[in-house]
TORVOPA-971900 format. One record per residue (C-alpha): residue number from 1; residue in one letter; x, y, z. Coordinates in steps of 0.02 Angstrom, whole numbers, padded with zeros to 5 digits, always signed. Example, Ala and Ser with C-alpha at 12.3 -4.5 7.8 and 13.67 -1.06 7.14 Angstrom:
BEGIN
seq | type | xx | yy | zz
1 | A | +00615 | -00225 | +00390 .
2 | S | +00684 | -00053 | +00357 .
END
This chain:
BEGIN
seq | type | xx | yy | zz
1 | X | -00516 | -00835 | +00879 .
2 | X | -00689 | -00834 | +00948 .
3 | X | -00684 | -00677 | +01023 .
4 | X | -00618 | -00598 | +00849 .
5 | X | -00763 | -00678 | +00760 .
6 | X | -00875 | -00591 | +00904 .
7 | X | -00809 | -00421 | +00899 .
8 | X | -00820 | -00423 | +00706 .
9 | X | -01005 | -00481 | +00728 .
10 | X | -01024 | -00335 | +00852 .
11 | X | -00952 | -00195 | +00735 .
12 | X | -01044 | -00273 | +00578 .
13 | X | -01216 | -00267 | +00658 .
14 | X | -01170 | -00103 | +00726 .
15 | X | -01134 | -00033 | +00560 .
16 | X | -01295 | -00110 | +00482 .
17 | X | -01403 | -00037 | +00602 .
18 | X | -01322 | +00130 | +00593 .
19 | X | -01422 | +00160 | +00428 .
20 | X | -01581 | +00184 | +00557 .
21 | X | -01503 | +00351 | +00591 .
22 | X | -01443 | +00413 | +00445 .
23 | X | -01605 | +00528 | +00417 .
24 | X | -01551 | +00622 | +00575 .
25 | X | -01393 | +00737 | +00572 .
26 | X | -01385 | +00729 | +00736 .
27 | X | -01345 | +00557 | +00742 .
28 | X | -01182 | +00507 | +00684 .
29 | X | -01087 | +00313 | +00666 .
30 | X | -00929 | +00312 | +00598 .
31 | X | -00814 | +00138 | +00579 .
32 | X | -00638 | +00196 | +00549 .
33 | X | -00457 | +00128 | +00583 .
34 | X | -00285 | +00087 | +00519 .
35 | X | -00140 | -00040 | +00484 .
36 | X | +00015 | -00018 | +00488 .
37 | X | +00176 | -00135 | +00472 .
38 | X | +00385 | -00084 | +00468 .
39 | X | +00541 | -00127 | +00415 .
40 | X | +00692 | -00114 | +00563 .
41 | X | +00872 | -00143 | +00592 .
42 | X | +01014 | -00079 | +00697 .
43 | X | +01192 | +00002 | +00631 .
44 | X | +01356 | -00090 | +00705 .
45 | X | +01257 | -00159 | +00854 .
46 | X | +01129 | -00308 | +00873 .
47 | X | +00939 | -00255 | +00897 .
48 | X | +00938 | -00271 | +01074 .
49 | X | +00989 | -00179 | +01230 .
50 | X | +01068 | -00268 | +01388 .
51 | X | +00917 | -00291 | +01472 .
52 | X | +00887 | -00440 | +01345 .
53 | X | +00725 | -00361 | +01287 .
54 | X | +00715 | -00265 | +01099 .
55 | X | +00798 | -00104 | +01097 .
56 | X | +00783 | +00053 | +01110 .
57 | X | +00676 | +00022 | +01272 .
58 | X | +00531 | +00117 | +01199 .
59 | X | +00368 | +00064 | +01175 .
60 | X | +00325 | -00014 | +00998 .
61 | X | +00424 | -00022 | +00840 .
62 | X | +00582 | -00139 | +00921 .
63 | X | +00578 | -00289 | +00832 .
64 | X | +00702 | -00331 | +00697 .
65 | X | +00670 | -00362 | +00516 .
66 | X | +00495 | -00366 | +00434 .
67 | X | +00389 | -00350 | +00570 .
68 | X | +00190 | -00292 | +00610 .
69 | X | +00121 | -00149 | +00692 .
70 | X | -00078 | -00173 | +00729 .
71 | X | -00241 | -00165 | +00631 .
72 | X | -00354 | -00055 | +00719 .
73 | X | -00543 | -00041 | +00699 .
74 | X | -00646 | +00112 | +00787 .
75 | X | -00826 | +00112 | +00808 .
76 | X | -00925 | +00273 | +00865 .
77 | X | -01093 | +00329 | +00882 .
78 | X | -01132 | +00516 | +00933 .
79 | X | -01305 | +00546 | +00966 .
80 | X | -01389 | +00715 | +01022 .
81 | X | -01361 | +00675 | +01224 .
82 | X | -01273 | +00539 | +01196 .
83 | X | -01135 | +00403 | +01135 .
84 | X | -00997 | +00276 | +01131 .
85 | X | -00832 | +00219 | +01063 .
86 | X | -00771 | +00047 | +01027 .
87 | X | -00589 | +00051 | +00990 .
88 | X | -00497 | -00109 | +00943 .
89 | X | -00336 | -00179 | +00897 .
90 | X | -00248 | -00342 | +00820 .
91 | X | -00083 | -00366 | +00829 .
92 | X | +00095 | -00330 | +00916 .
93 | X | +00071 | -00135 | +00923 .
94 | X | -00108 | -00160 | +01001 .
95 | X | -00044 | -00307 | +01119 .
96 | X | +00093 | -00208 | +01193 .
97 | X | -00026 | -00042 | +01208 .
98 | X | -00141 | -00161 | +01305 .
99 | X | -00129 | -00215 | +01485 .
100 | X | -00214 | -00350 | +01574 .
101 | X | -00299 | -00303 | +01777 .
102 | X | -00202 | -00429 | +01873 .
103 | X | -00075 | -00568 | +01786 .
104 | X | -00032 | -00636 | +01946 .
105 | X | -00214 | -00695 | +02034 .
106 | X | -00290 | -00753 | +01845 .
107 | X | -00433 | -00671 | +01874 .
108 | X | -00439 | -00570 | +01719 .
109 | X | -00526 | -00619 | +01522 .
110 | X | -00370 | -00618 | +01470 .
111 | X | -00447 | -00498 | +01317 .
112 | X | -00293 | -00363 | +01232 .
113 | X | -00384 | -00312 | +01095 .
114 | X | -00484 | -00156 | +01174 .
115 | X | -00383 | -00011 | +01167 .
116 | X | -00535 | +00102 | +01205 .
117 | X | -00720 | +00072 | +01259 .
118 | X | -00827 | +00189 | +01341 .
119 | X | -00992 | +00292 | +01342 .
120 | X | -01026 | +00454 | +01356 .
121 | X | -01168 | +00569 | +01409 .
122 | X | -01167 | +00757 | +01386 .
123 | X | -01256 | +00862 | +01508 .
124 | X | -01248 | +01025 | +01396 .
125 | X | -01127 | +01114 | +01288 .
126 | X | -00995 | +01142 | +01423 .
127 | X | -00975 | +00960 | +01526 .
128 | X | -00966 | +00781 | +01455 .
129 | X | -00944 | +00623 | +01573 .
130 | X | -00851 | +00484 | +01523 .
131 | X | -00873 | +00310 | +01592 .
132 | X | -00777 | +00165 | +01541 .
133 | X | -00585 | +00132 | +01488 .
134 | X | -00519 | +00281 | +01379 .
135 | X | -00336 | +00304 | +01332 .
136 | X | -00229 | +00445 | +01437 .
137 | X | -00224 | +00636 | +01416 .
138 | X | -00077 | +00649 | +01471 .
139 | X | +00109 | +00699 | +01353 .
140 | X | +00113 | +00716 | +01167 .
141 | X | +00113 | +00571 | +01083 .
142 | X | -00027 | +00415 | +01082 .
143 | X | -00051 | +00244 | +01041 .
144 | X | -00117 | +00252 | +00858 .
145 | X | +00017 | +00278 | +00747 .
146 | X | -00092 | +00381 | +00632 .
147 | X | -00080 | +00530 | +00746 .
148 | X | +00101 | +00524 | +00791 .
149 | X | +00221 | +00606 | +00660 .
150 | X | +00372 | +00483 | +00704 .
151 | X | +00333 | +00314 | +00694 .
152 | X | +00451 | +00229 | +00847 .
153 | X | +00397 | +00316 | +00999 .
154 | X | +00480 | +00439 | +01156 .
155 | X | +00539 | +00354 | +01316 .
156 | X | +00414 | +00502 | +01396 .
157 | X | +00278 | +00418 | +01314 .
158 | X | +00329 | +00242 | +01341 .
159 | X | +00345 | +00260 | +01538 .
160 | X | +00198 | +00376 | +01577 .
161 | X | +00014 | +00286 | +01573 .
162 | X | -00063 | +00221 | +01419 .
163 | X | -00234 | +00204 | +01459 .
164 | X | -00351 | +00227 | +01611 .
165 | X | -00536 | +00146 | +01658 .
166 | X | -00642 | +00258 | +01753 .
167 | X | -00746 | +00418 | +01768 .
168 | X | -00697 | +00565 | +01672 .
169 | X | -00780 | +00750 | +01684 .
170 | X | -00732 | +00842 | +01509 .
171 | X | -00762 | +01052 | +01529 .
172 | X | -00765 | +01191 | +01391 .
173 | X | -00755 | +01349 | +01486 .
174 | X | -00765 | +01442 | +01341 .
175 | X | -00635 | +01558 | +01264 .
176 | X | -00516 | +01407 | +01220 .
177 | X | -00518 | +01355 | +01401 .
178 | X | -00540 | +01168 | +01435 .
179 | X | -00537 | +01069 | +01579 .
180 | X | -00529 | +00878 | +01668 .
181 | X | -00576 | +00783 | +01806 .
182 | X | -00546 | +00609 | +01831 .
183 | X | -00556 | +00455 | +01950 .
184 | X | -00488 | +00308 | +01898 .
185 | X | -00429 | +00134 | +01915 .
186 | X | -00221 | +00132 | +01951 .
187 | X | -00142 | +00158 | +01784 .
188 | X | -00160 | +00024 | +01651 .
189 | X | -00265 | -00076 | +01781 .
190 | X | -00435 | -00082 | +01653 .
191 | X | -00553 | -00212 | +01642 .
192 | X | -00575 | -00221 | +01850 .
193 | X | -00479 | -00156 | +01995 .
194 | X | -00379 | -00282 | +02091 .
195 | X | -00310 | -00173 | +02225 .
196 | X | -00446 | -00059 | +02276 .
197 | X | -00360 | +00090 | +02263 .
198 | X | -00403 | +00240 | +02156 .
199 | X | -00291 | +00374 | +02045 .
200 | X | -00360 | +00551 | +02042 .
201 | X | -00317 | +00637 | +01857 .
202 | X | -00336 | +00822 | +01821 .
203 | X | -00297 | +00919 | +01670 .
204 | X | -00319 | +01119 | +01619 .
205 | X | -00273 | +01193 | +01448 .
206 | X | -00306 | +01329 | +01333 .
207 | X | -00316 | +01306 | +01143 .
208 | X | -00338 | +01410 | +01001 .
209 | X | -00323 | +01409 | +00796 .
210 | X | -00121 | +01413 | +00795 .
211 | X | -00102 | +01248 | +00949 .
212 | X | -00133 | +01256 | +01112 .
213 | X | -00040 | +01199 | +01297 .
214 | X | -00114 | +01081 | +01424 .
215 | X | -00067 | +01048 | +01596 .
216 | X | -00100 | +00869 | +01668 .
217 | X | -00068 | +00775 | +01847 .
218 | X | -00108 | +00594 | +01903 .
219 | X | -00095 | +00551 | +02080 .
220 | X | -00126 | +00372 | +02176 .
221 | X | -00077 | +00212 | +02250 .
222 | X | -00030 | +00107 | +02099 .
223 | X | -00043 | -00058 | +02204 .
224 | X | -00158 | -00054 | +02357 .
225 | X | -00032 | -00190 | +02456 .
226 | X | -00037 | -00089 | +02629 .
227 | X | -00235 | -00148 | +02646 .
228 | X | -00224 | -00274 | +02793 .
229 | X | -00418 | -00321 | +02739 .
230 | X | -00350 | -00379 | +02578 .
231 | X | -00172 | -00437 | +02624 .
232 | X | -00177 | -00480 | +02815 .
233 | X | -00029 | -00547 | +02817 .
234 | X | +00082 | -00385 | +02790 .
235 | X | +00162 | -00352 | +02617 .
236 | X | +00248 | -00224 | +02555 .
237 | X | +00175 | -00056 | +02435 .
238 | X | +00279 | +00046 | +02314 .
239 | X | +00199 | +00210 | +02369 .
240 | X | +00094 | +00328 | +02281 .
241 | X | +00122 | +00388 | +02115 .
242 | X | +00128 | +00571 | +02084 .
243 | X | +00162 | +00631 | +01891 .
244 | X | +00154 | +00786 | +01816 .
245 | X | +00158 | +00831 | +01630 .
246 | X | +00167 | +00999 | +01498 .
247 | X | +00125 | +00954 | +01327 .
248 | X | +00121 | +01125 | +01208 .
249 | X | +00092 | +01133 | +01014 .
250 | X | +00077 | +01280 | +00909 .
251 | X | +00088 | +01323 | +00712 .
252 | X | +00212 | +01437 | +00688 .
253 | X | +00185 | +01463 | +00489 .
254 | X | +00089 | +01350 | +00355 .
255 | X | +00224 | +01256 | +00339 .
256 | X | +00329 | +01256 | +00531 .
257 | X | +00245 | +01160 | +00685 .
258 | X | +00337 | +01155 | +00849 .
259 | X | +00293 | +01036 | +00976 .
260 | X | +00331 | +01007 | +01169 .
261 | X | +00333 | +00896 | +01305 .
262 | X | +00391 | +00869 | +01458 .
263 | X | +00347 | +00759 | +01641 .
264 | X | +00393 | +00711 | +01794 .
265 | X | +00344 | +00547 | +01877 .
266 | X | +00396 | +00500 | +02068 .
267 | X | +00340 | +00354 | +02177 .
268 | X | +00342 | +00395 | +02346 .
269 | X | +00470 | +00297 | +02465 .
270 | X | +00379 | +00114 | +02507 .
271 | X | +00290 | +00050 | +02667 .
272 | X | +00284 | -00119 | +02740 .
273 | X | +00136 | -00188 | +02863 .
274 | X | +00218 | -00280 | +03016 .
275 | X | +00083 | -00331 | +03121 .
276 | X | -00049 | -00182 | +03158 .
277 | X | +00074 | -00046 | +03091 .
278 | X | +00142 | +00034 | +02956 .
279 | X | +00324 | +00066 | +02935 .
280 | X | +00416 | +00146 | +02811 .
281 | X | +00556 | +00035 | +02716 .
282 | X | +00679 | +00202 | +02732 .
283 | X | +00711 | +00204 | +02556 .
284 | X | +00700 | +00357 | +02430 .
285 | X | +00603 | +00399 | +02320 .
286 | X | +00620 | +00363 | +02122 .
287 | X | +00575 | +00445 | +02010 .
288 | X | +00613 | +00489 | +01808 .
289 | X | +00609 | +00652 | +01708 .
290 | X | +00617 | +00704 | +01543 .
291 | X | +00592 | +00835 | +01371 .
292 | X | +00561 | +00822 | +01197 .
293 | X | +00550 | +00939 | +01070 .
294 | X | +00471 | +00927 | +00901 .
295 | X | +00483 | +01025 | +00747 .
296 | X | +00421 | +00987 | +00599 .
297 | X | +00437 | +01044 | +00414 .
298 | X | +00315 | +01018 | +00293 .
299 | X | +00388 | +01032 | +00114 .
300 | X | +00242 | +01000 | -00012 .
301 | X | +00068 | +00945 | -00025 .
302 | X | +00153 | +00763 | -00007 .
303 | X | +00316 | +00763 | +00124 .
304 | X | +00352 | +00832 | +00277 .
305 | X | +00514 | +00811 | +00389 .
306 | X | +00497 | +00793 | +00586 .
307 | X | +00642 | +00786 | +00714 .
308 | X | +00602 | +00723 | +00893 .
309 | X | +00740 | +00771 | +01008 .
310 | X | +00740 | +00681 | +01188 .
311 | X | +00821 | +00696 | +01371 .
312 | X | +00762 | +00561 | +01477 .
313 | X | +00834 | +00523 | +01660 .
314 | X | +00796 | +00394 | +01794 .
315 | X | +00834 | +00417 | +01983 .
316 | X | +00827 | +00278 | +02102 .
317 | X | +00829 | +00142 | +01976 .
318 | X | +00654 | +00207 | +01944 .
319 | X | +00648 | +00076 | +01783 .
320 | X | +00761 | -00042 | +01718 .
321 | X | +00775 | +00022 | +01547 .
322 | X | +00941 | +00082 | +01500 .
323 | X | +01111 | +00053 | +01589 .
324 | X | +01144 | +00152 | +01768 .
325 | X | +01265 | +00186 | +01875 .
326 | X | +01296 | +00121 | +02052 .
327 | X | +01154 | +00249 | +02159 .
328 | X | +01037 | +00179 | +02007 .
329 | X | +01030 | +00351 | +01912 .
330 | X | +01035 | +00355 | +01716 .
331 | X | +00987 | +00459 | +01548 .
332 | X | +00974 | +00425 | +01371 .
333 | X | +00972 | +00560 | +01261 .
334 | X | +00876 | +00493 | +01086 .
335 | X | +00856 | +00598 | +00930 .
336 | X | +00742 | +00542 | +00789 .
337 | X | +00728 | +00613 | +00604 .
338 | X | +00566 | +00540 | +00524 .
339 | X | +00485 | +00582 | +00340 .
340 | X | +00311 | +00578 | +00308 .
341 | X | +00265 | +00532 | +00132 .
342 | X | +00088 | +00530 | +00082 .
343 | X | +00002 | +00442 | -00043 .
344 | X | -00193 | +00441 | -00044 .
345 | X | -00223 | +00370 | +00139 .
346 | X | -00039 | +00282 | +00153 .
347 | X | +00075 | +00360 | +00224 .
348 | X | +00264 | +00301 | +00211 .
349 | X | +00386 | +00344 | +00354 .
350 | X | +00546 | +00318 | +00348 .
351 | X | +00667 | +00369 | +00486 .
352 | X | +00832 | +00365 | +00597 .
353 | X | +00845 | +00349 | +00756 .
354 | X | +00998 | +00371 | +00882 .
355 | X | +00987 | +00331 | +01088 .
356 | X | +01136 | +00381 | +01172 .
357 | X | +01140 | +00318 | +01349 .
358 | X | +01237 | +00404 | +01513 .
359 | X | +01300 | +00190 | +01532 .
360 | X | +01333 | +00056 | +01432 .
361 | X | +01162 | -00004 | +01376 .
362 | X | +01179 | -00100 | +01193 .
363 | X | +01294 | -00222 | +01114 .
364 | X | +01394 | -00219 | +00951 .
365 | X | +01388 | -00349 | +00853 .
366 | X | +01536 | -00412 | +00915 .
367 | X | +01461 | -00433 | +01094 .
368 | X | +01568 | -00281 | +01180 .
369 | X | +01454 | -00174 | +01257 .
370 | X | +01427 | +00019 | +01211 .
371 | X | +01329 | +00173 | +01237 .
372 | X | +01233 | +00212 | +01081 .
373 | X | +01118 | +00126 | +00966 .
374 | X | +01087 | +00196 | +00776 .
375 | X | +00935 | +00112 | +00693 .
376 | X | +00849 | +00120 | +00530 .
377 | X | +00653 | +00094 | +00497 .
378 | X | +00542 | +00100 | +00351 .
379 | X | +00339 | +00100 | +00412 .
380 | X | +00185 | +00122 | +00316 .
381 | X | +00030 | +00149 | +00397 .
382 | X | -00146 | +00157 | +00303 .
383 | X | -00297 | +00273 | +00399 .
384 | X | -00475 | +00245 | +00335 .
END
């Protein structure tokens, strides 16, 4: 509670001494945010899947009955050279969105309500560097539920990276063409690094009036364990993390938007430290892959219709998300229908959703297990 009284402290001074700049156009603060809370239930089957956890396995928007998303508060200043962001959030959405360093050693704050926080410098009109913890460029969809159109989320989003805490190079080469560079803490590792390893991130895209496509990669050791300095004992590393991602939008007409995504994460096969060496444990790689698509309609001033269709797949028992078979390989295939109503700044969503797994992966209600899961939801989020 004392660090919420703090951080409202923070954003309220912020906000009063933003008036100091409101002579210059070239200096800009902004506070902005959202709520949003939902409504779910599941058809012939109870709201969980196997694995004991809420179901679908996707990130945010599993719980059962009246439940709450996040409040989110966004301050930003953007100066001539310079600026910052201060992104928080309060609440399920925001605690699950949020990761802590290291939750084995303790030696974290133990804060989850910083989504984003990071400064920014810009050395001219075509590069901006980026220090500090900043949510991920890569795949389609993103934390805040005021940018996505469907308010439960992909499996593509909910097993890539969230957020990253590093250094990132933004470029404008002009003609549409925009670039990244990145090096950064392993994924979702953000207030310190506890392994000292590093992930490299790169991104290229070109973007225009009608959308635009963007190519991203991340590649690193997501745990650090083969460093005998740090472990000398011997332990045991997962292997590096390669992933690679397409995300494509474009209008096709005022009133028809097609989106697209698709990635493919693999973690190399793992090594063990026995003594002065390093051997490898023999096993394969993992890895998962998937595509959505998403078209959208937009009917009036007021409603619009949006259908995310999904293939995901797991090799390797990559994750433990869905039901597999006996080698550990496994797909869902998940297709949402959401509405978007809009009233002033609300917007109501209400939408079904059907995962059908490759393996049993749900129960009914009568505790036999099956393949598919129908569920119903009802969100409203507010922007300001």
């Amino acid at each position: 509670m004392k660090t919420v009284k703090i951080c409202f402290s923070l954003l309220f001074a912020l906000l009063i001494s933003s008036s100091a700049f409101s002579q210059d156009s070239t200096r800009t603060f902004t506070l902005s945010g959202s709520i949003d809370v939902y409504a779910r239930t599941a058809l012939a089957t109870t709201n969980a899947y196997t694995g004991g956890g809420p179901g679908p396995s996707s990130a945010f928007a599993q719980l059962k009955g009246f439940s709450l998303g996040m409040a989110n508060l966004i301050a930003s200043y953007n100066g001539e050279k310079a600026g910052f962001v201060a992104d928080l959030v309060f609440g399920p959405r925001g605690n699950d969105a949020v990761f802590y360093s290291d939750l084995s050693t303790g030696s974290y704050t133990g804060q989850r309500i910083i989504n984003q926080m990071y400064g920014y410098l810009k050395l001219g009109d075509a590069v901006t560097l980026n220090l500090g913890q900043f949510n991920t460029f890569l795949g389609y969809e993103v934390i805040s539920p005021t940018v996505n159109f469907n308010y439960s989320t992909s499996y593509l989003f909910s097993y890539g990276p969230f957020t990253h805490t590093g250094l990132r190079a933004d470029f404008d080469f002009g003609g549409g063409f925009v670039g990244k560079l990145a090096i950064m803490n392993p994924t979702d590792m953000l207030e310190f690094n506890p392994v000292n390893t590093y992930t490299l991130g790169a991104q290229i895209g070109k973007t225009s009036d009608a959308g635009g496509v963007w190519l991203n990669v991340i590649y690193g050791d997501q745990d650090g364990k083969l460093d005998t300095d740090v472990d000398p004992d011997g332990t045991t590393s997962a292997g590096s993390l390669f992933q690679i991602d397409l995300t494509t939008g474009w209008n096709l007409s005022d009133a028809v938007y097609l989106g697209f995504n698709t990635s493919y994460q693999t973690v190399a096969d793992g090594k063990i430290v026995n003594g002065n060496s390093i051997d490898d444990i023999g096993g394969d790689a993992t890895s998962f892959f998937g595509a959505a698509v998403y078209p959208k309609f937009t009917l009036s001033e007021s409603f619009a219709l949006g259908l995310r269709g999904e293939y995901f797949s797991v090799k390797k028992d990559h994750l433990a998300i869905f039901g597999t078979d006996n080698d550990g390989d496994g797909d869902v295939v998940a297709v949402t229908l959401s509405g978007n109503y809009k009233v002033g700044n609300l917007t109501l969503i209400p939408e079904v959703r059907i995962d059908k797994t490759s393996e049993d992966s749900f129960n009914k209600k009568d505790g036999d297990p099956t393949d598919m899961m129908t569920s119903l939801l009802l969100a409203a989020v507010y922007k300001f």
